[in-house]
MARMIMI-224064 format. One record per residue (C-alpha): z, y, x. Coordinates in steps of 0.25 Angstrom, whole numbers, padded with zeros to 4 digits, always signed. Last residue first. Layout:
BEGIN
ZYX/...
This chain:
BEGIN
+0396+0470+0494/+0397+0455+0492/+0408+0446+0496/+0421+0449+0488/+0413+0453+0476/+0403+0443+0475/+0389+0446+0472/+0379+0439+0461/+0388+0429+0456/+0382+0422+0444/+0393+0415+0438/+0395+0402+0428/+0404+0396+0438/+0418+0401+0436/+0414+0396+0421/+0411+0405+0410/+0399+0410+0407/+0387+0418+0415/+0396+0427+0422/+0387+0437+0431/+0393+0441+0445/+0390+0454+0455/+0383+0464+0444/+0380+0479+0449/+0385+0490+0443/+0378+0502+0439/+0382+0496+0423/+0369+0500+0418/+0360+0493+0428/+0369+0482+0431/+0368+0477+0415/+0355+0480+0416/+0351+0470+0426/+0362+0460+0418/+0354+0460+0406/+0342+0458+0414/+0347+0447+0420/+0351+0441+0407/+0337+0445+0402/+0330+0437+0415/+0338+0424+0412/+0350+0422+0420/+0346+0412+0433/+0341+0423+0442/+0356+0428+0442/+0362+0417+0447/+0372+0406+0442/+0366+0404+0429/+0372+0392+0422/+0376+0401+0409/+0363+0408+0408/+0360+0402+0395/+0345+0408+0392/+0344+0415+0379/+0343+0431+0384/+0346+0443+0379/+0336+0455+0379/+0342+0470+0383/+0346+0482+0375/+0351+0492+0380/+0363+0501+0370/+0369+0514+0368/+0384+0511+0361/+0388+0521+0351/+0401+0530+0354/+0408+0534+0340/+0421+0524+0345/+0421+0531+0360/+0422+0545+0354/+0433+0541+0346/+0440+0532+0357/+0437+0544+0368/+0437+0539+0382/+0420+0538+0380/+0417+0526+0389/+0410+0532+0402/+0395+0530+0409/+0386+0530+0397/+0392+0538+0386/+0382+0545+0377/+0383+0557+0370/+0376+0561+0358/+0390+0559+0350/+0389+0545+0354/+0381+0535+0362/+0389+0527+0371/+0381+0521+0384/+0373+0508+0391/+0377+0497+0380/+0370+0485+0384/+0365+0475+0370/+0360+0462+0374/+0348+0457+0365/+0343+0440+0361/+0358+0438+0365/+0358+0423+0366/+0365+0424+0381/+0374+0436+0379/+0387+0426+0382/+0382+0422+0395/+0382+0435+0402/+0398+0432+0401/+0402+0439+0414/+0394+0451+0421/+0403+0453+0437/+0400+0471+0437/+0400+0475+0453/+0405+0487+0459/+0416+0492+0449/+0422+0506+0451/+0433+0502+0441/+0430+0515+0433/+0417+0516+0435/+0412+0502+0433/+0421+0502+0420/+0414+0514+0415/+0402+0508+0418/+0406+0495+0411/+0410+0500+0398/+0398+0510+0397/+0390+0496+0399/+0394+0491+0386/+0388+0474+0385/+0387+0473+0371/+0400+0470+0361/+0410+0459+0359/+0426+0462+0354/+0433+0450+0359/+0439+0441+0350/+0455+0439+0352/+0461+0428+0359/+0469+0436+0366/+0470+0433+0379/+0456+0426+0381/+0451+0435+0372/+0442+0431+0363/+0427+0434+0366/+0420+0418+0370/+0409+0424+0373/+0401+0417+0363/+0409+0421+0352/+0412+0436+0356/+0396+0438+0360/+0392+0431+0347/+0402+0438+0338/+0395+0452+0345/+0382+0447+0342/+0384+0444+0328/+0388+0458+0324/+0402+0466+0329/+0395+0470+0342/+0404+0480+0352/+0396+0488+0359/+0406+0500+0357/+0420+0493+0360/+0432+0504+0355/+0445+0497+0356/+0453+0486+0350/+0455+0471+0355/+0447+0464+0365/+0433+0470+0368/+0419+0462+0374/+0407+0468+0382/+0394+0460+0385/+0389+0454+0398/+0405+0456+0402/+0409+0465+0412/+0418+0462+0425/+0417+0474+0436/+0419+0469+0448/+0426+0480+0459/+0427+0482+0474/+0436+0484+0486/+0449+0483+0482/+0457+0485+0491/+0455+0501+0493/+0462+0504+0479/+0476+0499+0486/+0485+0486+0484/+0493+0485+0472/+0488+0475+0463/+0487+0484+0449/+0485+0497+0458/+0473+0491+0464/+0465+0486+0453/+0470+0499+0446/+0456+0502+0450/+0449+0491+0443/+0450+0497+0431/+0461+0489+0422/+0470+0499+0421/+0481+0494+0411/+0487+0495+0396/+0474+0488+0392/+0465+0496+0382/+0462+0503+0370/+0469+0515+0371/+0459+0519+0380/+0445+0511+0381/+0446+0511+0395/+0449+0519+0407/+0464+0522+0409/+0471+0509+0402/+0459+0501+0406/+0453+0492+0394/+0439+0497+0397/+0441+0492+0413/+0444+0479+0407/+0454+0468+0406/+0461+0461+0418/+0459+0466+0432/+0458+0456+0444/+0459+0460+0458/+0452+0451+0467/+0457+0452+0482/+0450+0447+0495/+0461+0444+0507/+0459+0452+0519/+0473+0448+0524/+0478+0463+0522/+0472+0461+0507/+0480+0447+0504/+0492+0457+0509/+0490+0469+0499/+0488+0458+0490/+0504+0453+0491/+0509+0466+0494/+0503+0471+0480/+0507+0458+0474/+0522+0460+0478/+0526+0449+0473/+0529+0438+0460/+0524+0423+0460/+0537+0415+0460/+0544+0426+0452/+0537+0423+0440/+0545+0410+0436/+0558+0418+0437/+0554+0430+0431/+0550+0422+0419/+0562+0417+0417/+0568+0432+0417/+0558+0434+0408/+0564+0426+0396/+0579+0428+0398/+0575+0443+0399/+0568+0444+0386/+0578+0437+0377/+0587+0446+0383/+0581+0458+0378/+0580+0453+0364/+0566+0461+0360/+0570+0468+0346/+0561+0466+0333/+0549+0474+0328/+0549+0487+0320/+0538+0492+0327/+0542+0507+0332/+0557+0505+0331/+0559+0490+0335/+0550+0489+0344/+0552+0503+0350/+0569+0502+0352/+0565+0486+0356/+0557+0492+0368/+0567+0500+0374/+0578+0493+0372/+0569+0480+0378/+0566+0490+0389/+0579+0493+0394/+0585+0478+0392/+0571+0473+0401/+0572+0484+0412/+0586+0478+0414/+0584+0463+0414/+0575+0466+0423/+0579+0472+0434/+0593+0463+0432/+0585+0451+0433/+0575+0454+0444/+0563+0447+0441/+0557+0455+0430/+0558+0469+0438/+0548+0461+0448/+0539+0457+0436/+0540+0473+0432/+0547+0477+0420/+0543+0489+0415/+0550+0503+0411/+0541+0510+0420/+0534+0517+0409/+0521+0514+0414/+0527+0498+0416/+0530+0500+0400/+0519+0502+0397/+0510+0495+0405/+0520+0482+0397/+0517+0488+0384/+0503+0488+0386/+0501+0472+0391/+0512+0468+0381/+0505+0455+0377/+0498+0461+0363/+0484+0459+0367/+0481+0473+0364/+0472+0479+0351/+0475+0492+0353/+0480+0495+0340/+0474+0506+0332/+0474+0497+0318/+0490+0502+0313/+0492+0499+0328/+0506+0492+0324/+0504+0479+0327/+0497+0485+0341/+0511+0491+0343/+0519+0479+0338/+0511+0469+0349/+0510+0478+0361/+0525+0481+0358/+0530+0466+0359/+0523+0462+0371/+0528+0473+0379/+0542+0468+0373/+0541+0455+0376/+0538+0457+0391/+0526+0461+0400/+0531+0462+0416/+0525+0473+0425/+0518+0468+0438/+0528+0474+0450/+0531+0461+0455/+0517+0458+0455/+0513+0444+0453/+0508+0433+0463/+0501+0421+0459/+0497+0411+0473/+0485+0403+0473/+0486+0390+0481/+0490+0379+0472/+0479+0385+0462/+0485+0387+0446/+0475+0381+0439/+0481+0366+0438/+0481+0368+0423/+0496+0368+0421/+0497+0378+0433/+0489+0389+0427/+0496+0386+0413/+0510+0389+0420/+0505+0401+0428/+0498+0408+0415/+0513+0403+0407/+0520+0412+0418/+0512+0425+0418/+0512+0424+0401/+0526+0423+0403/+0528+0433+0413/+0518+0445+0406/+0513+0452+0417/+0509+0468+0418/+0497+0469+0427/+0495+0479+0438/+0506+0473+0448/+0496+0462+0452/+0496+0449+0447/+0491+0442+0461/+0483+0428+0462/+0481+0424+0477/+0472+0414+0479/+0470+0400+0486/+0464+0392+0474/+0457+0400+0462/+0461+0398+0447/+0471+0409+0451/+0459+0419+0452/+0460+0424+0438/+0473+0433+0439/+0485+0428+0432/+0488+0436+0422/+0481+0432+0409/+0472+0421+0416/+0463+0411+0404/+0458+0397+0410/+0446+0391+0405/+0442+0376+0410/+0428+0375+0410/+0429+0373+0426/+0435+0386+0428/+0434+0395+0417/+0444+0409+0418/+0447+0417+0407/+0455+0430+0411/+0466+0436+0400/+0471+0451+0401/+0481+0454+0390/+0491+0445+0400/+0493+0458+0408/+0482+0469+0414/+0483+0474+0429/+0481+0469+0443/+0477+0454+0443/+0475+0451+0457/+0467+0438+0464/+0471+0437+0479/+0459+0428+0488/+0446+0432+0480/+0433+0424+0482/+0436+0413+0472/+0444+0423+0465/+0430+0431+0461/+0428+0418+0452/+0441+0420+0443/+0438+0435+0444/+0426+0434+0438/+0430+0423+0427/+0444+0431+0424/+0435+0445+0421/+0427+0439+0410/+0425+0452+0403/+0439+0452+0395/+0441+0466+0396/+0436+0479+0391/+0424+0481+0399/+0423+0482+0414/+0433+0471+0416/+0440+0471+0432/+0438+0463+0445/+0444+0470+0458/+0439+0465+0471/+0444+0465+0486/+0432+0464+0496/+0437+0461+0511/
């Protein structure tokens, strides 16, 4: 039985939510297996927008099981209010169960509180983080000083780790940022509620998929940024505080490397960037505001506008290497519709040298690199009805033509906008070979 692992091959945000929203449909355990609340998936359903921090994408769909797997480090109140919102809605299926590692590391105030004072005091070389604790909290679970959700429940566990590491972090607060104490018990009234109205929903997650897979159950593993945010592969220091390749797929859920069978690669029709860090298509003219205002680029945690820039094919590569993809999923081909020329960057010029295959891991060398650009004819068509590929207009299947040739990778699903139904599926990942 396939078992699938979904993961960005640029830097995030490239409509991951939507392909593993309609993936569920065939999936029967959905798992998020790294990345916190920085990581927001947008899902449209019936015009009706629904934006996932932590909860994995597939809880729309009735009869699932939805797993947050060890891998991802979970802020309880952000956890909770999901839940309660879900619910208000009428989204949250009878039918679905929500598990939670008991071995997921918990974010608190002080991990918030340090990623804000440290990027204050960036003096311009901050990383540009979402401030919710996300590194501070991978940190601190490195150093084995963290709290896990299953240290959370336990009173005296907890109440313990968190007097130790409030010293601790107050003495650095205080003395490298000059900012005000954490109160201690403050914190442990306030999470010992939330430990509480989690404790419904946490397990052994790695049991609990080990035996969905013993039953021949089909598994969807659902990563959260991009394989150029990945803490070991990606445009370091500018990047998440996790392994968003889809080997730690396994790692962040708990069950071995040979359960998962195959890898989709989601990428964008162009290339977007939240926050700092080098991005060499990017378009600051007219063009670049058109793709961020037609796109919709804010992040959907953030709000922040999205850098935009042409469609980098050295970015994807890489990430087809690193994650061993098999099969790239396109999303928002619409947004180039208008573009009287599309721009594809096939290599890095610099120093006589050109990179093709591989992302320079130097920052300097990378900032002097010069992007090689094919240029191809847009199209005016709306192709946002098109459910095969013989109803996209001959440039827009030529865009996508080369897009395969350069990449090496063949395409297995075209977004054309939005909505679950504005799809062209060309093989399914559960089924096709």
């Amino acid at each position: 039985m396939a078992n699938v692992a979904v993961v960005g091959t640029q830097w995030g945000d490239e409509g991951k939510g939507k392909v593993v929203d309609l993936y569920a449909e065939n999936a029967d355990v959905i798992v998020r297996f790294q990345g916190g609340n920085n990581a927001g998936h947008t899902l449209v359903v019936k015009g009706e927008q629904t934006i996932l921090h932590l909860i994995p994408s597939g809880i729309l769909h009735d009869n699932k099981t939805c797993v947050i797997g060890n891998g991802v480090v979970v802020d309880p109140l952000v956890l909770l209010e999901e839940i309660d919102r879900l619910k208000s809605r009428g989204l949250l299926p009878p039918n679905t169960k929500l598990y939670v590692s008991e071995n997921a590391h918990v974010i608190m105030p002080y991990h918030r509180k340090v990623d804000v004072a440290r990027e204050k005091k960036g003096g311009g070389k901050a990383i540009g983080t979402t401030g919710r604790g996300i590194g501070p909290a991978y940190e601190d679970k490195v150093a084995r000083v963290g709290i896990r959700i299953c240290d959370l429940l336990d009173e005296k566990v907890f109440r313990e780790k968190l007097n130790r590491n409030v010293e601790e972090k107050n003495f650095y607060l205080t003395g490298r940022f000059h900012e005000e104490p954490l109160n201690a018990k403050k914190i442990y009234e306030e999470y010992r509620a939330y430990a509480d109205k989690i404790r419904p929903y946490v397990a052994d997650t790695s049991v609990v998929i080990h035996n969905e897979l013993k039953k021949g159950k089909k598994i969807l593993f659902e990563g959260a940024q991009g394989c150029h945010l990945d803490v070991d592969h990606g445009t370091y220091p500018f990047v998440t505080s996790s392994n968003t390749a889809a080997g730690n797929a396994s790692c962040g859920s708990g069950v071995g490397p040979s359960a998962i069978s195959k890898v989709v690669g989601i990428c964008k029709a162009y290339t977007t960037r939240v926050g700092e860090g080098p991005f060499i298509t990017e378009l600051t003219d007219e063009i670049g505001e058109r793709l961020q205002q037609v796109g919709r680029e804010f992040g959907s945690t953030t709000g922040r506008k999205r850098r935009c820039g042409w469609l980098d094919l050295v970015l994807v590569r890489q990430s087809a290497r690193v994650s061993g993809i098999g099969g790239i999923a396109l999303t928002k081909l619409d947004v180039l519709t208008g573009l009287k020329k599309l721009k594809i960057c096939v290599g890095y010029r610099v120093d006589g040298k050109e990179f093709t295959e591989s992302v320079p891991a130097s920052l300097p060398l990378l900032a002097r690199c010069e992007p090689v650009y094919e240029e191809m004819d847009g199209w005016d068509e709306d192709i946002s009805t098109a459910r095969h590929i013989k109803d996209l207009p001959k440039n827009a299947r030529s865009y996508i033509k080369k897009l395969e040739q350069l990449a090496g990778t063949k395409l297995i699903l075209i977004s054309v906008g939005a909505g679950r139904e504005q799809t062209i599926v060309l093989k399914n990942p559960f089924r096709d070979v």
